[in-house]
C-alpha positions in Angstrom: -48.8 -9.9 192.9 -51.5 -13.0 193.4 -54.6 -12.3 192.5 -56.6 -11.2 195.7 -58.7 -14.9 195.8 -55.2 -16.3 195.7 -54.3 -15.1 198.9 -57.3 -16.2 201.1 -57.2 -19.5 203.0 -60.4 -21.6 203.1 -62.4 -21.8 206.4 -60.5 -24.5 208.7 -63.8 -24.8 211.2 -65.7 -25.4 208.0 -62.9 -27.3 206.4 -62.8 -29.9 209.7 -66.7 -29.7 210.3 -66.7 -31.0 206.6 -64.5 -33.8 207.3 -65.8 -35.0 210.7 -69.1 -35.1 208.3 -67.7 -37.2 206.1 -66.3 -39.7 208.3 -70.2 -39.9 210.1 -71.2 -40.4 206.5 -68.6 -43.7 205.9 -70.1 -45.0 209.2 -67.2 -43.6 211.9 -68.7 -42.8 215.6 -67.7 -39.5 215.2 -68.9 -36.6 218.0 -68.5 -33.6 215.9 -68.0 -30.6 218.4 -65.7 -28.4 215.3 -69.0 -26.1 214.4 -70.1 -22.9 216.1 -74.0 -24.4 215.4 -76.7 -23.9 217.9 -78.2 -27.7 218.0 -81.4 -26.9 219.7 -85.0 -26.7 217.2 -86.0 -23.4 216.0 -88.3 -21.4 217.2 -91.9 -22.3 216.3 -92.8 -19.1 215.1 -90.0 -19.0 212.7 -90.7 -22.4 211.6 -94.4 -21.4 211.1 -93.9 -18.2 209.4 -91.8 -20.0 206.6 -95.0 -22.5 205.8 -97.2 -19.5 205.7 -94.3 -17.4 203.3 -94.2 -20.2 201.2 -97.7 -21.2 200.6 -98.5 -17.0 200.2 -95.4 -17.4 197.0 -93.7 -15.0 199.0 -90.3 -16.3 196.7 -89.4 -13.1 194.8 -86.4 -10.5 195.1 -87.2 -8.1 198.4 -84.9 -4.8 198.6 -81.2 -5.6 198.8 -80.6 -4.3 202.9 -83.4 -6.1 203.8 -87.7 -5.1 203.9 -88.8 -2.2 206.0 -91.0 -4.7 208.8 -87.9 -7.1 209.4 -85.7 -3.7 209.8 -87.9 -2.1 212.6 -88.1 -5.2 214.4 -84.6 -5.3 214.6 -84.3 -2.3 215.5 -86.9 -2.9 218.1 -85.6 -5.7 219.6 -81.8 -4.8 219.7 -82.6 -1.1 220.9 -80.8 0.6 217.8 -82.4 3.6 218.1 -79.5 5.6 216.0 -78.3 4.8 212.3 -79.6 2.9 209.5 -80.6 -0.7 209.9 -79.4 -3.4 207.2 -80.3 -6.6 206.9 -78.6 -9.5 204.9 -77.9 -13.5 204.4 -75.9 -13.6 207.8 -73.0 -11.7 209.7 -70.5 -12.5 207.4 -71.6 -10.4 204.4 -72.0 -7.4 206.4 -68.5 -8.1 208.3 -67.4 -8.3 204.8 -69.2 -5.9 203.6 -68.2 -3.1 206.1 -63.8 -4.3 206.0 -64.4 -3.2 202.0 -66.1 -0.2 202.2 -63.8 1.1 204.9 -60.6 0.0 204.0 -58.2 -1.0 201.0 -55.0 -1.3 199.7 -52.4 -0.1 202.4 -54.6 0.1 204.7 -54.8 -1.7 208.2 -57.3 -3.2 210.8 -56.6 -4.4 214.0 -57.9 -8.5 215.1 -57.5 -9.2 218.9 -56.0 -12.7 218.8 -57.4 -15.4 219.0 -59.6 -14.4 216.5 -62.5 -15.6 214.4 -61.1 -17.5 211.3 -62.5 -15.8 208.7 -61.8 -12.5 210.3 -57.9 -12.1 208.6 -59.0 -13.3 205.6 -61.8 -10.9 205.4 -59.7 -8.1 205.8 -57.4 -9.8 202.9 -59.9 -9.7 200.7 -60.3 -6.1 200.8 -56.2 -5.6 199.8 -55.8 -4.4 203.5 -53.3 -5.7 206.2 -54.5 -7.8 209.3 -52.8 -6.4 212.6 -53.0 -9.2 215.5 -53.1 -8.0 218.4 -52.2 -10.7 220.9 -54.7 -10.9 224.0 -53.2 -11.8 227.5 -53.7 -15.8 228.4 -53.8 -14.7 231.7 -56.7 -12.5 231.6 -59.0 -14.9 229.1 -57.3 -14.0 226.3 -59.0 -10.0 226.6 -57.3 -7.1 225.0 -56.8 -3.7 226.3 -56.8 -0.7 225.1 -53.6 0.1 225.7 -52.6 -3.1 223.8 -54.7 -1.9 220.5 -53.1 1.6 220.7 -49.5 0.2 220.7 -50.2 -1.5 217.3 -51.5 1.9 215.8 -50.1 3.2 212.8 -50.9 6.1 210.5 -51.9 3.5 208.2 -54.6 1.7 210.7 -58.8 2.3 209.7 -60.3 0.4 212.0 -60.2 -2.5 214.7 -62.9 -5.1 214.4 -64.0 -6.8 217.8 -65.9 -9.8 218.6 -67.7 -10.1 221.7 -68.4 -12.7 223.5 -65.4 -14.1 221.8 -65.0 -17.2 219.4 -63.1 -18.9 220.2 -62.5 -18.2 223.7 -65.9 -17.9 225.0 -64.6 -14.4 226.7 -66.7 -11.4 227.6 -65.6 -8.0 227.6 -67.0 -5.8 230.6 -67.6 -2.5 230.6 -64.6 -1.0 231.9 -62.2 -3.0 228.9 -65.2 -1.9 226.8 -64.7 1.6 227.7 -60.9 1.8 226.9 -61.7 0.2 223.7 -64.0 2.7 222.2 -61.6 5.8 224.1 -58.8 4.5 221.8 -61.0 4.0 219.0 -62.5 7.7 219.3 -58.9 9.7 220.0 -56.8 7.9 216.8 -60.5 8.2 214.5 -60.9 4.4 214.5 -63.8 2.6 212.8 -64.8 0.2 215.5 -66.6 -2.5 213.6 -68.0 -5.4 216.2 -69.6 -8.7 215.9 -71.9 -9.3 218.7 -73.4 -12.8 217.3 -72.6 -14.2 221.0 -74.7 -11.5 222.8 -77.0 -14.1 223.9 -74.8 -16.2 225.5 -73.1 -14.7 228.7 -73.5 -16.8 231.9 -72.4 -14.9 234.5 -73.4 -10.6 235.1 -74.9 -9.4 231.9 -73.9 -8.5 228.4 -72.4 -5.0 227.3 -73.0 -4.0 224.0 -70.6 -1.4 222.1 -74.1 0.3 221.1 -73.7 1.5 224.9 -71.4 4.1 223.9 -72.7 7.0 221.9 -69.6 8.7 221.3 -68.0 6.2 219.3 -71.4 5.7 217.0 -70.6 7.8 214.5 -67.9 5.3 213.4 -69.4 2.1 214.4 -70.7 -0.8 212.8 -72.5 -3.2 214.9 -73.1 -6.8 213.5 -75.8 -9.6 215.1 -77.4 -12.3 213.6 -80.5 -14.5 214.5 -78.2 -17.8 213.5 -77.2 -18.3 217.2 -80.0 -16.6 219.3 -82.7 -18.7 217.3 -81.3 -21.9 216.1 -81.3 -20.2 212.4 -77.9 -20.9 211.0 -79.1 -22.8 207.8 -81.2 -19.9 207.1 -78.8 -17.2 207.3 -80.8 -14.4 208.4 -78.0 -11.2 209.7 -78.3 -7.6 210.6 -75.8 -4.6 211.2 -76.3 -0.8 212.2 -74.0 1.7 210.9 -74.6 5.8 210.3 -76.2 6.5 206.9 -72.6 7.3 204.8 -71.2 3.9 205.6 -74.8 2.0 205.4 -75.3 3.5 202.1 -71.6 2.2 201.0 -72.9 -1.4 202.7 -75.9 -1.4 201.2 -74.2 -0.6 197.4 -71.7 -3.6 198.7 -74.9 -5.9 199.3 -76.7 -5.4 196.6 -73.9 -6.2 194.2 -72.2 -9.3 196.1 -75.5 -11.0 197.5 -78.4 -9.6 195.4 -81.0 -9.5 198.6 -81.6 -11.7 201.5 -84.1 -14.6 201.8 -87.5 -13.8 201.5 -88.2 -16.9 203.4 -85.6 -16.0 206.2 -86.3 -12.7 206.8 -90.5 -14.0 207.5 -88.8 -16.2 210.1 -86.5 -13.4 211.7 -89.4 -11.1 212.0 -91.3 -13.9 213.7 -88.6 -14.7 216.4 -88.2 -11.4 216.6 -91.1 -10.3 218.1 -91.6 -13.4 220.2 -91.9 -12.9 224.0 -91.7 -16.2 225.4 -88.3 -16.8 227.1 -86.5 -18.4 224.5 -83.6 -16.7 224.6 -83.2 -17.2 228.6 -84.1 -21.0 228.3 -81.7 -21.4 225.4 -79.2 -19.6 227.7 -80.3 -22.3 230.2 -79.5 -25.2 227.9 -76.1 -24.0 226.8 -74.9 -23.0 230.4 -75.8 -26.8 232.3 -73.8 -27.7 229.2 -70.7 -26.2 230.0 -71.0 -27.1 233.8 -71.3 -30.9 233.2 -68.6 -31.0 230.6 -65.8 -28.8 232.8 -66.8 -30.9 235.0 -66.0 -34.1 233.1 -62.7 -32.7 231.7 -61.7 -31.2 235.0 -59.5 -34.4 236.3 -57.6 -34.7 232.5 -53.8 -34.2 233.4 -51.9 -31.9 231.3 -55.5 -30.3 230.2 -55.5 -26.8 231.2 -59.5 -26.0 231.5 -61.2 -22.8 232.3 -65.2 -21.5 231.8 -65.8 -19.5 229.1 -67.9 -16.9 230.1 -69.6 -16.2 227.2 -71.0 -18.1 223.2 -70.5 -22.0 223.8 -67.0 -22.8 223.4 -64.4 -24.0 225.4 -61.0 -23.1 224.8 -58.3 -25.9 226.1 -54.7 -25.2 226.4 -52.9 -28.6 224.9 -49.2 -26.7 225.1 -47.9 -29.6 227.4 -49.4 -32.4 225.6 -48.4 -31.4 221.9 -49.0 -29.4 219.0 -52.6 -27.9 218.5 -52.9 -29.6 214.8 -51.3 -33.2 216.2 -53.3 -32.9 218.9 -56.2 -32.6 217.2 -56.1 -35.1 214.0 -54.9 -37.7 216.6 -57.9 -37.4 218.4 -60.1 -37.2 215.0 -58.4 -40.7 214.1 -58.2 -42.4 217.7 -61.3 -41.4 219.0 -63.7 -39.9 216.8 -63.7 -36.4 218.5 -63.5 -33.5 216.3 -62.3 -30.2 217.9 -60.7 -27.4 216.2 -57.1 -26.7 216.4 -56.2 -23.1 217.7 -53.9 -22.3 214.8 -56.9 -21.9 212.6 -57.5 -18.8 215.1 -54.1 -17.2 215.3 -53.4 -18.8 218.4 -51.5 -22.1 218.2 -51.1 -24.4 221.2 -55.0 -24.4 222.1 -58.3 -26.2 221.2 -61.4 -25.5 220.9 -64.2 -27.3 221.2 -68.0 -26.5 220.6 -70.7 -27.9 222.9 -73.3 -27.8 220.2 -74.5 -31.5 221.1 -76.6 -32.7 223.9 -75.0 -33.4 227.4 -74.9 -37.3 226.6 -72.8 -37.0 223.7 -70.5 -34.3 225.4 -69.6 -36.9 228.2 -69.3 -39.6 225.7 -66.5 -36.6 224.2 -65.0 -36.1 227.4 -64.6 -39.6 228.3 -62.8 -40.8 224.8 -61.0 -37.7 225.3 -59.6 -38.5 228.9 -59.2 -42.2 227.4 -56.9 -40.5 224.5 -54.8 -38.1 226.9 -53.9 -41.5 229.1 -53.1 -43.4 225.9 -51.2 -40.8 224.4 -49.8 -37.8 227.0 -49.6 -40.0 230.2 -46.6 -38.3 231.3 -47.6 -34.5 230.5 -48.5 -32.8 234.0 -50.4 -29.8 234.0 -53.0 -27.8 236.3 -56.5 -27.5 235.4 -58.5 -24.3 236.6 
């Protein structure tokens, strides 16, 4: 058998976000739209409170899950009033950190598909099996509960949801929610969710899994400030779990990371305790973004277009055009867009492309892109939404 690191394919978003870099770098026109990275400055406050960290020498180690202050904000400002609070260099470590505390080898977890990228390989890491469990194109891509049941086995630990959805942009309401966690609590499930999108639902307003008490004795709920506040660099996450599994997290942490940074956890508790609108003005930015640019894909034949609800993506269904990967090198070499193919999410014969740039170089996008369909496709027919 392959040694565990042998088995785990490398981030493709990174992988492409790397190589549309690169290509800048040599002097290409590239419009990068592969990474999932809030483009908009930071917070002031965060910005501020890392000055005044660093000129106080506040450099050393802190306590593995994260200091005390930054932990009650948290808990504060996302309302966890239940479990223990941990705190750590992002969502990925604790996503990681909760798929190896909870499960092993011969175990399973169940992804909704399309799913984050990192998400099977995750579960990989931890000698379990990933489960996809394909979501309806019809219905955004959403899951049910009666889908998740019908791919339970006696070997299956938990089911690990994203919501709002990358790459989709999809929201879950409360009703899908609700079958969810009933599924979840009648087979003993571990419901472990990543909510890093919770600021970013247009339309009604955001249901968090934390809304259901029965099901809290088995979950683990994952945020981050990376989106919310512009902090990506700074890797700054946090995750609520019941004391057993947050001790096993916590053990996790302090053995694969060390402790967070110092410097990022001043800035988190900053942003944290702002009350100045940010998040509703960023919500703003993000939501006249998606308008313009359905807008200026809407007349691309053979482009099947629909708005994401929810996070910053849109998801584009290429399936009468050509392949997702085609598709998207093509367009990497012809025109200097870089999207992201859907195969890297379990879902091949879709796109998706971040608008994490400004609305000027989202139409500039959209116009080499219509240019490249014409070029390239002129015959596909399709019907955009």
């Amino acid at each position: 058998m392959k040694p565990l690191y042998r088995q785990v394919q490398p981030s493709v978003t990174m992988g492409l976000d790397q190589q549309a870099r690169a290509l800048a770098a040599a002097g290409k026109d590239i419009v990068n739209l592969t990474a999932g990275q809030v483009d908009l400055p930071m917070p002031d406050p965060g910005k501020r409170a890392v000055v005044a960290a660093l000129e106080a020498d506040r450099t050393g180690y802190i306590p593995a899950t994260g200091s005390a202050d930054v932990k009650a904000a948290v808990r504060r400002r996302m309302g966890w009033n239940e479990g223990e609070v941990l705190i750590s260099a992002g969502a990925k470590p604790l996503l990681n950190a909760a798929v190896a505390c909870l499960c092993g080898p011969g175990d399973e977890v169940i992804l909704p598909a399309p799913c984050y990228t990192s998400y099977p390989e995750m579960v990989r890491l931890a000698g379990a099996t990933p489960v996809m469990v394909p979501g309806d194109p019809t219905h955004d891509f959403i899951v049910t509960g009666e889908a998740v049941e019908e791919h339970i086995t006696d070997r299956t630990k938990a089911l690990l949801l994203n919501h709002p959805v990358n790459p989709t942009g999809a929201v879950y309401d409360a009703e899908a929610l609700r079958k969810i966690v009933d599924v979840c609590a009648a087979h003993d499930l571990y419901l472990i969710a990543d909510e890093v999108y919770s600021s970013f639902v247009y339309e009604g307003q955001f249901v968090s899994l934390y809304r259901f008490p029965e099901i809290r004795d088995r979950l683990i709920l994952v945020n981050a400030a990376s989106k919310t506040y512009a902090m990506a660099g700074l890797r700054l996450g946090y995750a609520v779990a019941l004391a057993p599994v947050a001790k096993a997290m916590g053990a996790y942490l302090s053995h694969a990371l060390g402790c967070p940074c110092s410097l990022s956890e001043r800035a988190a508790l900053a942003v944290l305790t702002m009350d100045d609108g940010y998040e509703a003005a960023t919500k703003d930015v993000f939501r006249h973004r998606r308008d313009r640019l359905c807008q200026a894909l809407a007349d691309i034949g053979g482009l099947k277009i629909k708005k994401n609800a929810g996070a910053f993506y849109l998801w584009l269904d290429v399936s009468k055009m050509d392949d997702d990967i085609s598709f998207c090198r093509k367009l990497l070499d012809q025109e200097g867009v870089a999207l992201t193919p859907g195969s890297a999410f379990c879902c091949p014969g879709y796109v998706r492309l971040a608008y994490t740039k400004d609305v000027f170089a989202l139409l500039d996008a959209a116009a080499r892109m219509k240019r490249f369909v014409k070029q390239n496709y002129s015959s596909s027919s399709g019907v955009n939404s």
